[in-house]
N, C-alpha and C positions, 0 to 999 in steps of 0.2 A: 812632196810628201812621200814617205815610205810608205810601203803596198803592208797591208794588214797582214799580218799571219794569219795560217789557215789556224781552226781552235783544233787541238785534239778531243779523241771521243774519250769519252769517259766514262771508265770502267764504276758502275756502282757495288758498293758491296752486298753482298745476298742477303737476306735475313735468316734471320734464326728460324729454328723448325719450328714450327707449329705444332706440337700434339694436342689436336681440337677432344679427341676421346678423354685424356689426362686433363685438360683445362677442365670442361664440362663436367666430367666426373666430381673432381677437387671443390668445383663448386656446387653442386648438387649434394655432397656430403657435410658440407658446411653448414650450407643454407636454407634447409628446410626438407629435402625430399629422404633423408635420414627417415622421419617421421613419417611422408607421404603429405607433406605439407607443400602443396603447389602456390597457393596464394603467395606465403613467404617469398620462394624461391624467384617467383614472377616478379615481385618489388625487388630483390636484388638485382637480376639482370636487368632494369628497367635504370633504378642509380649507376650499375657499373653501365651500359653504356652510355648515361648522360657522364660520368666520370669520364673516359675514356674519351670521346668527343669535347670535354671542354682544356682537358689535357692538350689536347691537340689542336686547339685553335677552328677546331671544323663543327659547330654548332650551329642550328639552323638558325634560318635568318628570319625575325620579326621584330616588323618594323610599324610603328605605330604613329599616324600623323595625324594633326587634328583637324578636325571637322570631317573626317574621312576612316570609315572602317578599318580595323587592323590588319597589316598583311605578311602571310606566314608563305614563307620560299624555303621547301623542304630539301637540304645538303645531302643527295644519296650517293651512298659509296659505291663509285666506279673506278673502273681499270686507271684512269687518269691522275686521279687523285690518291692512288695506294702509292705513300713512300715510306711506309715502316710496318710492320706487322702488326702494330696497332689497329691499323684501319682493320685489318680481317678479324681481329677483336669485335670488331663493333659489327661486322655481320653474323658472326659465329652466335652472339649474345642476345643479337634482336631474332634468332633464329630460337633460342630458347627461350627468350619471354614468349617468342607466343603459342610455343609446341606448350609450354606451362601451363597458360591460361586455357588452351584450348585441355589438358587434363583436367585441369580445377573444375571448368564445366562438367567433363564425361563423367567425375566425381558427386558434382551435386545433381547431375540428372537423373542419375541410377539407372536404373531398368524402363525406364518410359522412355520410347524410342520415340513417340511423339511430342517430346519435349521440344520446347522453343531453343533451351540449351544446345541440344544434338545439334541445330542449322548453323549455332553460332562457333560449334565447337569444331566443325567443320573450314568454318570461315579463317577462322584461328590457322589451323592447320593447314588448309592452301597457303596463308602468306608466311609461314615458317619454312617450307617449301620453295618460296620464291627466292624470300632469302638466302637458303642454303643454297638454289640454283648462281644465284646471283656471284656466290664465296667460291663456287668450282668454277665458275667461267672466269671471275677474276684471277684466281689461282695456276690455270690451267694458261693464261695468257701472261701471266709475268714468269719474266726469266729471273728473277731474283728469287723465287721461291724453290727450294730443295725438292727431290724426288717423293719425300717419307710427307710432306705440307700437301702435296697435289693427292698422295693416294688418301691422307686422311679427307680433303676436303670432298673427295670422290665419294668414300665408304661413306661418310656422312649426310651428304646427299641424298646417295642412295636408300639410306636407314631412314630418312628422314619422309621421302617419295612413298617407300614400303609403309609407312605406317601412315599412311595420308589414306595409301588405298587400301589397307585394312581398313580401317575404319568405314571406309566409303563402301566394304563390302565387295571391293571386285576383287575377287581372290588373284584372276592370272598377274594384275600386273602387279598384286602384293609382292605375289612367291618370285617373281621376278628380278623385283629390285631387293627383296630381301637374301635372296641369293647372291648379287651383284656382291650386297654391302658384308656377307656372313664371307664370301670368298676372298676377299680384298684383307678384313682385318685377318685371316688367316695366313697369308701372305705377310702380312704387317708383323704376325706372332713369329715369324719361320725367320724374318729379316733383322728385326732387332735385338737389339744385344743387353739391355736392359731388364731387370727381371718385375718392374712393378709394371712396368709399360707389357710384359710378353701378357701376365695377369688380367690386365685389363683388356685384350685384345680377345683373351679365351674367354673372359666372362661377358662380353658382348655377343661374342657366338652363342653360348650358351642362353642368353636374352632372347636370340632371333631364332632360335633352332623351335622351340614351342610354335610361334608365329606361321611359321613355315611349315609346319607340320598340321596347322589349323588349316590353311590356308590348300596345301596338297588334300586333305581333307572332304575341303568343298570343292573342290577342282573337280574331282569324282577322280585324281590320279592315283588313290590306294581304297583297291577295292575291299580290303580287309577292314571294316572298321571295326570289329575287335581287335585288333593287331594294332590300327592306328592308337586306340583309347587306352591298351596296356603300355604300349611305348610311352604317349604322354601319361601317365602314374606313375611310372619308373622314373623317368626324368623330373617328376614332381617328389619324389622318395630322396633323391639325391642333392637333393638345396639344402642348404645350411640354415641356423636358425635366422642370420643376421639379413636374410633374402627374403623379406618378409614381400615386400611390394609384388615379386617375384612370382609366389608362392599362389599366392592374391589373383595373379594373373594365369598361373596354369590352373588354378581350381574353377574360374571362368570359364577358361578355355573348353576341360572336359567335361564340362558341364552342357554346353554348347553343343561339342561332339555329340554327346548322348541323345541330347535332344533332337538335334537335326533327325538322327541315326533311326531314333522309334515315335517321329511326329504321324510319319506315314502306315509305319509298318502295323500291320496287326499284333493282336499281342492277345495268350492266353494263359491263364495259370490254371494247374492242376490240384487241388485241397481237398484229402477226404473220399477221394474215386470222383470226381465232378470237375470239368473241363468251364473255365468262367471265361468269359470275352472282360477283359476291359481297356477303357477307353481313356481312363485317367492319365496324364501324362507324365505327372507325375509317377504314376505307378510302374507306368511303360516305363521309365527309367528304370527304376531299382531293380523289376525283372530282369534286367540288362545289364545292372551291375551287378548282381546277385550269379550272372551266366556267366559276367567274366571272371569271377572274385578268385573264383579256384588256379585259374591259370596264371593272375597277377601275385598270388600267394607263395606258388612255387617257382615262380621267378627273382621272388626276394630273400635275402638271404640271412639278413640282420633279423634279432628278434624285435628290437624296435620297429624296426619299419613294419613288419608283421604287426605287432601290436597296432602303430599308426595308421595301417588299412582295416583292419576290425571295426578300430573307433570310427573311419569317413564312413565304413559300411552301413555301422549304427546311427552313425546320426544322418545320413540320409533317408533309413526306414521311419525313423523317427518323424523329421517332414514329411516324408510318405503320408503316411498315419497321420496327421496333423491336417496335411490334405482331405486327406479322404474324410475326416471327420466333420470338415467344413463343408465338402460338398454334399454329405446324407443331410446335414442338419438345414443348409440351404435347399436340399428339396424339400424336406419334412415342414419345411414353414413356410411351404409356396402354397401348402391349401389341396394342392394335388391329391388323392389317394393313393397308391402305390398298391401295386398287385403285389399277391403273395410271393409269387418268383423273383420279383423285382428285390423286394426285402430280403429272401431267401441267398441270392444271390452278394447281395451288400453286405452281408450277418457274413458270407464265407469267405468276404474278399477280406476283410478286417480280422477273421481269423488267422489267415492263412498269412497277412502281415505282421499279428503277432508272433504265429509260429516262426518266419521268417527272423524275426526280434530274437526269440528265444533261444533257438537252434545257435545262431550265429553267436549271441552271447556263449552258450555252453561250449561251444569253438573255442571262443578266447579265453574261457577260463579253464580249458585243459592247456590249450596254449602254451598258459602261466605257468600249469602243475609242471607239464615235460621240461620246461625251460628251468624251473626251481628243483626237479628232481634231478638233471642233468650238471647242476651247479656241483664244481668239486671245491672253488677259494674257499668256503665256509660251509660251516657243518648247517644242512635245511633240518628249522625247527618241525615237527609233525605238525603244529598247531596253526603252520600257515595251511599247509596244507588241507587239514582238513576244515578252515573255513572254504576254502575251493569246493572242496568235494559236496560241503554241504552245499553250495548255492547251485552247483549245478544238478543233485538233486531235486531243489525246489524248481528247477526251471523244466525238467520231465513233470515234474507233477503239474505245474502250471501248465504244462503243453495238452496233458490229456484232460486238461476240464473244458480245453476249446471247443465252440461247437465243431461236430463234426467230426473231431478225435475219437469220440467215445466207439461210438456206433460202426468205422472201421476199424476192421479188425487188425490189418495189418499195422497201424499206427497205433494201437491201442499194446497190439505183442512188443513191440520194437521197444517202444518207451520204459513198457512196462520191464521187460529185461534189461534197457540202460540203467533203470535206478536200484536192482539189483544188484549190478557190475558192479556200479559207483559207490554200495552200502556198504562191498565188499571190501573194496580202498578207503573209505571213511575206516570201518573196524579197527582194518591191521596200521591205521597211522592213531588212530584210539589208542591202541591198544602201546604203541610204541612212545607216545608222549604218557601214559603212564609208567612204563617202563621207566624213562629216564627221570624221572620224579623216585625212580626206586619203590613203586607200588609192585611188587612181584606177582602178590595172588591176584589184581587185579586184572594185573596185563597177561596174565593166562588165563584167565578167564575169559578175555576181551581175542585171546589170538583161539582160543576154541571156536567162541561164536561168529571170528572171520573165517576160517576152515570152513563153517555152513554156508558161509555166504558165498565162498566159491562154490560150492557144490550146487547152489540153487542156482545159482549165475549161469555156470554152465550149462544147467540144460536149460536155462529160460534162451541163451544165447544160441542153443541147437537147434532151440523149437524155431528160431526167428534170424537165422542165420543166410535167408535170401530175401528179405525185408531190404528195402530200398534205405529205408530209415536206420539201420542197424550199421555202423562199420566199425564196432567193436571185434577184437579178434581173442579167439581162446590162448593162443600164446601167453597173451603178458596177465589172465589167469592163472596159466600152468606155472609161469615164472613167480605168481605170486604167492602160491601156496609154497612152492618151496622154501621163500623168503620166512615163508609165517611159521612154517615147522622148523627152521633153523632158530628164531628167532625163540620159539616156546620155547625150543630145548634148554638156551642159555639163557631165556627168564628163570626157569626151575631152577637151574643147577645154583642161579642167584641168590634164589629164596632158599636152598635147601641151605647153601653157607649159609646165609645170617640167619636160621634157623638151628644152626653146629654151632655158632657161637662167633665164626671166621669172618675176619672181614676180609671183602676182595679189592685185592688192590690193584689199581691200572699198570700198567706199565710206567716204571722210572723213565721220565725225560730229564736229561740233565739241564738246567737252565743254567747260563752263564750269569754269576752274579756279577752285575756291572756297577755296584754301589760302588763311592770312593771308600779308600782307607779311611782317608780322615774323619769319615762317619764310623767307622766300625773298627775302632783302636781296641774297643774293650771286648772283643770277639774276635775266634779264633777261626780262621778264614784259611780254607784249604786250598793252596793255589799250586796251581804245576807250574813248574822253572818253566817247562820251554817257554811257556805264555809270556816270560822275560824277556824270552831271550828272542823275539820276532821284531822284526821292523817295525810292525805298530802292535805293541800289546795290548791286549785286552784285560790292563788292569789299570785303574783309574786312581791317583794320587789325591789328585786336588781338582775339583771339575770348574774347569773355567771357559766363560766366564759365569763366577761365582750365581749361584740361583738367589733369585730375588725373595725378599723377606718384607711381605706385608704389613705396613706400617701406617698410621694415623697422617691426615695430611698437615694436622696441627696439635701438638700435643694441649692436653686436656689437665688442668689441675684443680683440688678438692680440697678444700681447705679442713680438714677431718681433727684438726689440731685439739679444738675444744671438748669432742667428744672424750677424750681422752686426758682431760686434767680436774683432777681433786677439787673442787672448794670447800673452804673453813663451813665451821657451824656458829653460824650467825644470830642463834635462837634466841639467847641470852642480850642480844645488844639488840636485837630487833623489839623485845618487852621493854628495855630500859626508855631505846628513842619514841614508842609510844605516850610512855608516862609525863615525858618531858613536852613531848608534843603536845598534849593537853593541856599543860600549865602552859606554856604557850600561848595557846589560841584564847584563854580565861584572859590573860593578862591584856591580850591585845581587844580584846573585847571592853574590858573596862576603860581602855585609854582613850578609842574610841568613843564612849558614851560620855564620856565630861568632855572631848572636845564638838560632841555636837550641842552639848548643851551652852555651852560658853561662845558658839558660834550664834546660836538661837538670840541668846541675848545679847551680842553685841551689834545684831542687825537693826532691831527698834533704836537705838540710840543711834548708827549712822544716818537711817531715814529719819529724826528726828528733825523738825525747821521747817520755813515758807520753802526755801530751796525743796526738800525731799517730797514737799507737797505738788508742786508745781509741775516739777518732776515725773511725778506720777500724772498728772493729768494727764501734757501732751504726748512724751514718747515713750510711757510705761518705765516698769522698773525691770532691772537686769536681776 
């Protein structure tokens, strides 16, 4: 017998790369978490890998004999069994059913940390974990897998570990593995050539950077937590609207931050000349955000995002308030009495959040004015304006009826010269929305009685010009009377024309008329040659294509014919056909009466005989 050949080795061919970030994404966008729909999402990764496994012949095995319990032998995917990228499908997927389910929980358990869900949601997230361990070590051991498959299944991991110990609260080995996984897909952005894949590698960082900064947070490694809590707002200012999950999770976040930041710390507000302790936590918040608002303010730059931190301002005072309200009324109804300090106290802390309300509104509604006043695209009607002016009037007057306003003095000056200012910019936009109505004598009258209102303004603003509450400034006064004296001069000069009889005409803009000829045949249209003679002229022949001409979807027709034709006079033939009708109905009358009579009597003679007799006895007559 011949001696066997040795076998040669054989070279297998690699697989294809794996982008686990692009797969999960792709799916994720499809299948439910578009919405924040986890449950969805967890049913599809549960079919694609039963798909995926029966594709490949590698479905567990259950086996059912009788007289004997059913027996289930679970196929798990190991280094042995990977011989196409398929199989790391099927760990990549059971790594997201259960990262899914374990959100669906954190979802319906909310804010009860001592939910049964939290233990399960936990649970979840270890074996999604295991999983992903399971995909890097098989990954990391076959030589058939590319360079760009090992760092994804790496990053992923790691992303996956980081957010096992988030959850679990131990920050260092959060920020740890979230560093691993934010440095890797970095590396991934810097190496690939691709532009939806670089997209996707930036807005995973962008995912982990929040995390990470939560997580440095509680570490005690950034000792600034103002600093820490304006960074994360900044980065919550910069998401797009379509980031809504996102968005969801940094308002968590600093919410979190805040909380940790003033659980411990004392906390006192000043209203009124009176120094209050409070304890509410809620309060302790806003105090805190109320410290940062200014310095978050001038680090933004958009007026939206400006406008966007006013509104979280307000409606976190708003809960504030909401708070504090529940907790007076749950002492009030515990039966307790309440000392007079005690009351005293609650009456100033409730003031001083509406003033905090207030204040901060009339913020945002100058805001509005400087940003409307600074508009050059289109001309600002007065009429917006001075609804502004008015409301932020009402909210001074609202401020000083708080307790507490009245009776200091320096809150009582301050106010009382902001709504001066502000009567004073109501007037001359008064005064200027009649103007453009063409009211002459009105609108001088109206720019007289803003001229007093500067004058009062000013020295109400001199008297109260080191007031804490004051930071109006005499300038854009001084700027504004000039405005107002310019302005009267060329209201009169208005009125005294159309009082001559003149009318004032604007300046001629010439508009190009862009109508076609063929609209305007029968008019004499002054056109300049050059406008011919250019590459594309501005003069229009025939406009095509043709403008549409609204038309019926089914035409409609009226039959209007009869209205409109003569009939004969019938008058004459209508008396005659009467006459004749009569003699008619006579004759048929009489014909009738002899043949009932001739009918009468020829009945006795048919019944006549024993026949008609008999007849009648048994089955009656017809």
């Amino acid at each position: 017998m011949a001696a066997a050949e040795p076998k040669e080795d054989v070279v297998l061919a690699s697989f294809a790369t794996l982008s686990i970030l692009q797969l999960i994404k792709d799916a994720q966008q499809k299948h439910g978490l578009r919405h924040g729909d986890y449950q969805r999402y967890r049913g599809y990764c549960a079919r694609r890998v039963r798909r995926i496994r029966k594709s490949l012949g590698f479905t567990h095995i259950h086996k059912s004999v009788p007289k004997h319990p059913a027996k289930f032998n679970q196929r798990k995917i190991v280094f042995d069994v990977v011989t196409e990228e398929r199989y790391l499908q099927v760990a990549v997927f059971d790594a997201e059913r259960n990262w899914s389910y374990a959100m669906q929980l954190k979802q319906e358990a909310g804010e009860d940390i001592h939910s049964r869900k939290r233990f399960h949601m936990a649970s979840k997230l270890r074996k999604a974990v295991k999983h992903t361990n399971n995909l890097e070590s098989i990954v990391r051991m076959c030589d058939r897998a590319d360079a760009a498959t090992k760092l994804e299944a790496q990053a992923y991991n790691a992303w996956m570990t980081g957010c096992f110990y988030f959850e679990m609260k131990q920050w260092k080995k959060a920020l740890d593995f979230l560093k691993t996984a934010r440095t890797i897909y970095e590396k991934l952005a810097d190496v690939v050539k691709f532009p939806e894949l670089i997209d996707l590698y930036k807005a995973r960082c962008r995912e982990i950077q929040p995390q990470m900064r939560y997580c440095e947070f509680n570490c005690g490694d950034d000792a600034d937590t103002d600093a820490a809590v304006s960074e994360m707002i900044n980065m919550r200012l910069q998401l797009g609207d379509g980031e809504g999950s996102l968005q969801d999770d940094f308002d968590k976040l600093i919410s979190e931050m805040r909380t940790k930041a003033t659980l411990d710390a004392e906390c006192h507000i000043r209203w009124a000349g009176e120094s209050i302790a409070v304890k509410n936590d809620s309060i302790k918040q806003l105090v805190q955000a109320v410290e940062q608002f200014d310095a978050q303010l001038k680090q933004t730059a958009s007026h939206d995002d400006k406008i966007a931190l006013y509104e979280q301002l307000l409606s976190s005072i708003r809960d504030a308030m909401q708070s504090w309200n529940e907790e007076m009324k749950k002492a009030s109804g515990g039966g307790a009495t309440r000392s007079d300090s005690i009351a005293s106290s609650a009456q100033l802390i409730a003031a001083y959040l509406d003033f905090i309300r207030l204040s901060k509104t009339i913020e945002r509604y100058l805001l509005i004015v400087s940003h409307t006043r600074a508009q050059t695209e289109k001309k600002v009607k007065p009429q917006d304006l001075l609804r502004l002016y008015d409301s932020v009037i009402e909210d001074c007057n609202e401020i000083l009826q708080l307790p507490g306003a009245s009776s200091n003095e320096q809150i009582k000056s301050a106010f009382l010269a902001k709504i001066e200012y502000y009567r004073a910019f109501r007037c001359y936009y008064m005064a200027e929305a009649y103007a453009n109505l063409s009211k002459w004598q009105d609108a001088v009258a109206l720019y007289d009685r803003a001229m007093q209102r500067c004058s009062s303004a000013l020295k109400a603003v001199n008297n109260s010009k080191d007031s804490a509450y004051l930071q109006e400034s005499e300038d854009e006064l001084t700027e504004l009377m000039k405005q107002i004296t310019s302005a009267k001069y060329t209201t009169q000069a208005n009125r005294l024309a159309e009082a001559a009889g003149e009318r004032v005409e604007e300046e001629n803009t010439t508009v190009a008329d862009t109508r076609p000829l063929i609209e305007t045949l029968d008019e004499y249209r002054k056109i300049d040659p050059e406008e011919l003679l250019k590459s594309e002229p501005n003069v229009c022949i025939v406009p095509m294509p043709p403008q549409f001409i609204p038309m019926p979807n089914k035409p409609m027709f009226f039959d209007l014919a009869l209205n409109h034709i003569k009939m004969p006079d019938l008058e004459t033939k209508i008396a005659s056909y009467g006459t004749n009708e009569k003699k008619n109905t006579s004759k048929q009358q009489a014909d009738s009466g002899k043949k009932a009579k001739g009918g009468q009597q020829a009945v006795p003679e048919q019944e006549q005989g024993i026949g008609g007799m008999v007849k009648g006895w048994f089955w009656g007559k017809k």
